[in-house]
N, C-alpha and C positions, 0 to 999 in steps of 0.2 A: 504493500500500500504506500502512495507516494503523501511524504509529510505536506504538509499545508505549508505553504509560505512565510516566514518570519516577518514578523510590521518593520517597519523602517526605524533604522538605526538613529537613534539623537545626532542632530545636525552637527554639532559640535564634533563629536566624537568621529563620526563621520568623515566631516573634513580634517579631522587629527588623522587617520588611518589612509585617505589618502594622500596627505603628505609624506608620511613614513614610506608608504609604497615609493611613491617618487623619489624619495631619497635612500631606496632601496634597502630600507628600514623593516619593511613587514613582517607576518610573523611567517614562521615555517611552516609547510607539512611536509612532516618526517614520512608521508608516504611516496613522496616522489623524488625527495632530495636521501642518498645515503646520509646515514646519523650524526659523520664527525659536520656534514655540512649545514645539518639540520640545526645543529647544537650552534653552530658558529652565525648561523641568522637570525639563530633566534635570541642568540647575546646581543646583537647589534639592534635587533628591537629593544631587548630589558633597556639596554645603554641610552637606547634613542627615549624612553617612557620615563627615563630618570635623569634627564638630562638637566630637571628643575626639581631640586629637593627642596621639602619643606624644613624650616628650621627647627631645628632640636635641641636641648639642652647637653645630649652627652650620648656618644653609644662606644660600647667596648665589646673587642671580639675575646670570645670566652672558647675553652676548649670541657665539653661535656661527655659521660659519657653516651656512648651510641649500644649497639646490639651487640655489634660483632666490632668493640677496639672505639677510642676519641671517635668525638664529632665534632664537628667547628657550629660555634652560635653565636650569635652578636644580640649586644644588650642593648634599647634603647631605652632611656631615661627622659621624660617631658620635664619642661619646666617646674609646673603644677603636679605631683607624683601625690595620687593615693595609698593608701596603703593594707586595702583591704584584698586586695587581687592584685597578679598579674597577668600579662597573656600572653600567652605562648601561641607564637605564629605557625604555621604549618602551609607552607607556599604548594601553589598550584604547580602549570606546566608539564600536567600529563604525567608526572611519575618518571620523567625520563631527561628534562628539562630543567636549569635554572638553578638556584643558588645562592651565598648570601647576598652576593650585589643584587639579586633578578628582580626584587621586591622592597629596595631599600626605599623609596617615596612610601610604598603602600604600608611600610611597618610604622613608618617616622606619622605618618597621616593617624595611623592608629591609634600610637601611643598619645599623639597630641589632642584628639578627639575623645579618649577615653582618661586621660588624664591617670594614665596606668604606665608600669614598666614595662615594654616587652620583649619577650626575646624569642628570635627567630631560628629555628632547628635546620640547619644540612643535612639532612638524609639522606643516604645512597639513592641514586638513581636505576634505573631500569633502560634496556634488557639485562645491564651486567650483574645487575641485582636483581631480583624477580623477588613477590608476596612470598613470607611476611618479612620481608629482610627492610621495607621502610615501613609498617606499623609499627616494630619491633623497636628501630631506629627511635619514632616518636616515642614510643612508651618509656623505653632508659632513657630516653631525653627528659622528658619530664619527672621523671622518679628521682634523678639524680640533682634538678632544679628544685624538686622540694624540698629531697633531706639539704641541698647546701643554701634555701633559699634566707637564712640567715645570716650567713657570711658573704655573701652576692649584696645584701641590704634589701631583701626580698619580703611580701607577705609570703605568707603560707598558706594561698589558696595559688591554686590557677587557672584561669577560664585557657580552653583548646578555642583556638579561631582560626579556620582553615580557607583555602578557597582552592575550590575546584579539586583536583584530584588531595591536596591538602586537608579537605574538607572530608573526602573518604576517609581519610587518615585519620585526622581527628575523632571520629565515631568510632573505629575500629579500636586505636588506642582507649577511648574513654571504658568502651566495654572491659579492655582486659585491665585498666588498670582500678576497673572498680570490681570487677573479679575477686583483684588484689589486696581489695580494704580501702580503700585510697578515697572513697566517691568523696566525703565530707571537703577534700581540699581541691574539689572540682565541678564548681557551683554551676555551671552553665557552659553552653557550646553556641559559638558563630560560625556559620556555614555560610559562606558566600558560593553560589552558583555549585551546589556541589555535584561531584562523580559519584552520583550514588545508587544508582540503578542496576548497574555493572552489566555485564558483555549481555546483548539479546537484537534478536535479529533486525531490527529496523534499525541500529544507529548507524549514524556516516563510515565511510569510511576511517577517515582519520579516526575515531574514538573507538573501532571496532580494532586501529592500529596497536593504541593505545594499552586496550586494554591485554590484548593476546601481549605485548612486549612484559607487561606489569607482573599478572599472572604464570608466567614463561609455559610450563609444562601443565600447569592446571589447565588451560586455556582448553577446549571451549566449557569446562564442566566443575568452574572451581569450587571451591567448599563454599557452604552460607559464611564462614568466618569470614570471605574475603570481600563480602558484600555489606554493604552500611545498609542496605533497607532490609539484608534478609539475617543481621544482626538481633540479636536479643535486647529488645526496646523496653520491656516491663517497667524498669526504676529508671531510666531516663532523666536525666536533671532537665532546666527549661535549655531551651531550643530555637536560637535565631534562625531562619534560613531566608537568605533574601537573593534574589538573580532577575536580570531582564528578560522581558517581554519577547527581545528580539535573541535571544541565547535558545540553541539548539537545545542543550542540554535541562530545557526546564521543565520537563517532565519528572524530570531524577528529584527536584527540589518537591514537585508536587505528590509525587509518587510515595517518597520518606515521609512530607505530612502527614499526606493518610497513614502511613502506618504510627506514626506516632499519635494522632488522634484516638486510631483503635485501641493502643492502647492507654488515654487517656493521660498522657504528657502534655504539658504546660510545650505551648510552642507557640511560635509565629512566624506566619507562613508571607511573604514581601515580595509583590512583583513590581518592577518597575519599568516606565513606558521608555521602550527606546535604548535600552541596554541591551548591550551583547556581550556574549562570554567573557570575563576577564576587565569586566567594568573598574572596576578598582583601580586599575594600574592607570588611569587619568585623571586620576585625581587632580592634578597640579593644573588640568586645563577646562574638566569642566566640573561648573558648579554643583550640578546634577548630582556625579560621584562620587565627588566631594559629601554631601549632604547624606549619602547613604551609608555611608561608615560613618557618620555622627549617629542614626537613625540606630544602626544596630549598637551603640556606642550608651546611646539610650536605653535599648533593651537591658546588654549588659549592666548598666547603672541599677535598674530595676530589681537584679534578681545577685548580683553579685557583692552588693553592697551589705544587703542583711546576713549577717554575723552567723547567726544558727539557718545553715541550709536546712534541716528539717521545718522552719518556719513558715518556708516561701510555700504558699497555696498552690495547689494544682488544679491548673485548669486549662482551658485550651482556647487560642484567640488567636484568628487572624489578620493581615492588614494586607492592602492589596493598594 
């Protein structure tokens, strides 16, 4: 069945994306270009989307640990620093793509929107790494930022805030590390446009790319582990999820609501007009995108600020 046409991209954004083409800037698809060239266009995009950083009070690159051995993470610090939460970033790019420069506007926008520390995790990429080798990655990442989040000058909670394939991350992690005992110092999750539907027969190519490189030998038949909607939702903390209108992928975001509705988790469900995949990362030139990482910056305020997470009500509410 042929998908419906996507509504028209925000003007701004728009004419951002065709400048970047022109300046031979754009982004990749790793299914037509071999990977070391895919990797190397698609840095020249992150470089071209970060070419105007927003100002920050401080960031420092930390070595944490990862699954298997160090991971590299970089700390940002706002001016204005809460102290009830931090947030630990989990970058998109497909599982295969990208790193700590790839998202540096998109972390510094965050932490200054949310008036939070955050720090941003380097996970092994894909195919040279294949599931669970970066859930894994997240999960000792964040384990090892609670017990030192003392000596770092850290709170002791941490919201996961992921986008796109990050986003799957984020869910997968939260599961095991509440598994673990952990849930009380992991009040809430932001999901921007996430990958969460996993491999099935109508997506694009590229994402049906994507996901065979992620999964390696599971591919086509991987476990429910490796899926965020066919995860165990039951105790679920609240739940931002927000992506555009115009993003292929927004089925994944609508698809996880429901199942988080069914089971009666606190979430909010966020479309916005004129967004396409990866809205985030323009922050610096439109307003629009700008305003949507405040919006979920919001949410978080809402649920991460009260002290006793068993406090926060459960209930379910969308916005649109």
């Amino acid at each position: 069945m042929t998908a419906a046409p996507l509504p028209s991209l925000d003007p701004l954004i728009a004419a951002e994306q065709a400048r970047l083409k022109a300046a031979g800037c754009a982004q990749a698809d790793p299914t037509v270009l071999p990977l070391a060239e895919a990797r190397a266009q698609q840095d020249r995009y992150f470089a071209a989307i970060n070419a105007r950083l927003p100002p920050i009070a401080s960031t420092r690159d930390l070595t944490v640990a990862g699954a298997q051995g160090d991971m590299r993470a970089r700390l940002y610090r706002p001016a204005i620093c809460r102290d009830d939460a931090f947030v630990v970033f989990v970058r998109g790019a497909g599982w295969w793509a990208g790193g700590l420069d790839s998202h540096e506007a998109v972390c510094r926008g965050i932490a200054n929107a949310t008036s939070r520390s955050v720090v941003a995790l380097d996970y092994r990429r894909s195919p040279e790494h294949v599931f669970p080798a970066q859930r894994d990655d997240v999960v000792a990442g964040v384990e090892w930022l609670l017990d030192h989040a003392a000596g770092l000058g850290l709170p002791a909670r941490a919201v996961l805030w992921g986008e796109s394939a990050g986003a799957s991350l984020c869910v997968l992690a939260w599961r095991r590390l509440a598994d673990a005992g952990r849930t009380a110092a992991l009040p809430c999750l932001i999901l921007f446009y996430g990958n969460l539907g996993g491999p099935r027969e109508n997506l694009r190519p590229q994402s049906k790319w994507v996901w065979q490189q992620y999964l390696g030998p599971a591919w086509p038949n991987p476990p429910d582990s490796a899926i965020p909607a066919k995860t165990g939702l039951h105790d679920f903390p609240p739940v931002w999820l927000g992506m555009g209108d115009a993003d292929p992928l927004i089925e994944d975001s609508r698809m996880f609501a429901g199942r988080l509705a069914e089971m009666n988790r606190r979430h909010r469900l966020a479309v916005y007009s004129g967004m396409p995949h990866g809205f985030s990362g323009y922050g610096e030139i439109s307003t629009e995108a700008a305003r949507i990482t405040r919006d979920a910056a919001f949410f978080l305020e809402e649920v991460a600020s009260v002290k006793a997470v068993g406090s926060v009500r459960n209930s379910v509410f969308k916005a649109s």
